[in-house]
C-alpha positions in Angstrom: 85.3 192.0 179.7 86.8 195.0 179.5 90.0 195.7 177.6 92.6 196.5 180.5 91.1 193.4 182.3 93.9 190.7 182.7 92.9 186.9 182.6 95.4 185.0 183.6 96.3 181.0 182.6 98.8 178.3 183.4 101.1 176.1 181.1 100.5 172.7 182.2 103.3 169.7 182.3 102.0 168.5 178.8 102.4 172.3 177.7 98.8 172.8 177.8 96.8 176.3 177.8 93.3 176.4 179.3 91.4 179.5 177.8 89.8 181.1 180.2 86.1 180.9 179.8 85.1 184.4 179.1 87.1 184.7 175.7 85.9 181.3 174.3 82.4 182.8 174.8 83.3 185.9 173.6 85.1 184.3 170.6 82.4 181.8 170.0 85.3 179.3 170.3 83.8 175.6 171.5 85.3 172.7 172.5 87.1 171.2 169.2 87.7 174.5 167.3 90.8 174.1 166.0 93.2 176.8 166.4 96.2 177.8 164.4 99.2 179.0 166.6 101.8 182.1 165.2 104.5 183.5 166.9 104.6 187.4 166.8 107.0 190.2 167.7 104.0 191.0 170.6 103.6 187.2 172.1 101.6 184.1 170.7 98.6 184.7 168.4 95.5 182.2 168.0 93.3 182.3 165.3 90.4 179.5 164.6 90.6 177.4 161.7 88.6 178.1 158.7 86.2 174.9 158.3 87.1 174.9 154.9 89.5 176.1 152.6 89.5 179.9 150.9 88.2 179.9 147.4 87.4 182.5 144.8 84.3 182.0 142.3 86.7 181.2 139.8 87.5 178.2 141.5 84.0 176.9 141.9 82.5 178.2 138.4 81.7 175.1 136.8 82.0 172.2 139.1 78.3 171.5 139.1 77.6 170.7 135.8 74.1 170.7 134.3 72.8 168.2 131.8 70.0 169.3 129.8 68.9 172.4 128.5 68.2 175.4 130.3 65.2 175.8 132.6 63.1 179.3 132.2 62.8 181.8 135.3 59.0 180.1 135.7 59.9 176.6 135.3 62.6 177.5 138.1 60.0 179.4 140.5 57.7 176.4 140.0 60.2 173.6 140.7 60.7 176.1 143.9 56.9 176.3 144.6 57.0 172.3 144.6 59.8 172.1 147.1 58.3 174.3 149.5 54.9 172.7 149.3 56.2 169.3 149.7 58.8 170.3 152.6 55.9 172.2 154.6 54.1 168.7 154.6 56.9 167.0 156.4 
């Protein structure tokens, strides 16, 4: 779609927009995303809805706490090796 190219949509009785097909695609927007809705100087902006909320590390440090002592780089790799070997079984 270029960027001069014009799609057009109606307002329906129930105030309902269809999106034209071509910019869902192009968005990667499918049926469900949510959208939020801002009115700006230019016309009406949609954006898609972050599935979850912004966080900074800061926010997340910590909140899986480890019992136990420390495991070493090689007990790490191993428990790794172990994983994979039992999930290529499956």
């Amino acid at each position: 779609m270029g960027v001069f190219e014009r799609l057009t949509t109606v307002i329906s009785t129930k105030g309902q927009v269809i999106l034209p097909k071509a910019i869902r695609d192009m968005r990667h927007w499918p049926a469900g995303t949510r959208l939020s809705v801002e009115d700006t100087p230019e016309g009406v902006l949609l954006k898609p809805v972050p599935l979850f909320p912004e966080t900074d590390i800061d926010a997340v440090f910590g909140s899986l706490q480890h019992s136990g002592s420390a495991l070493s780089v090689e007990d790490m790799n191993a428990a790794v090796a172990r994983e994979a070997k039992r999930r290529a079984r499956d």
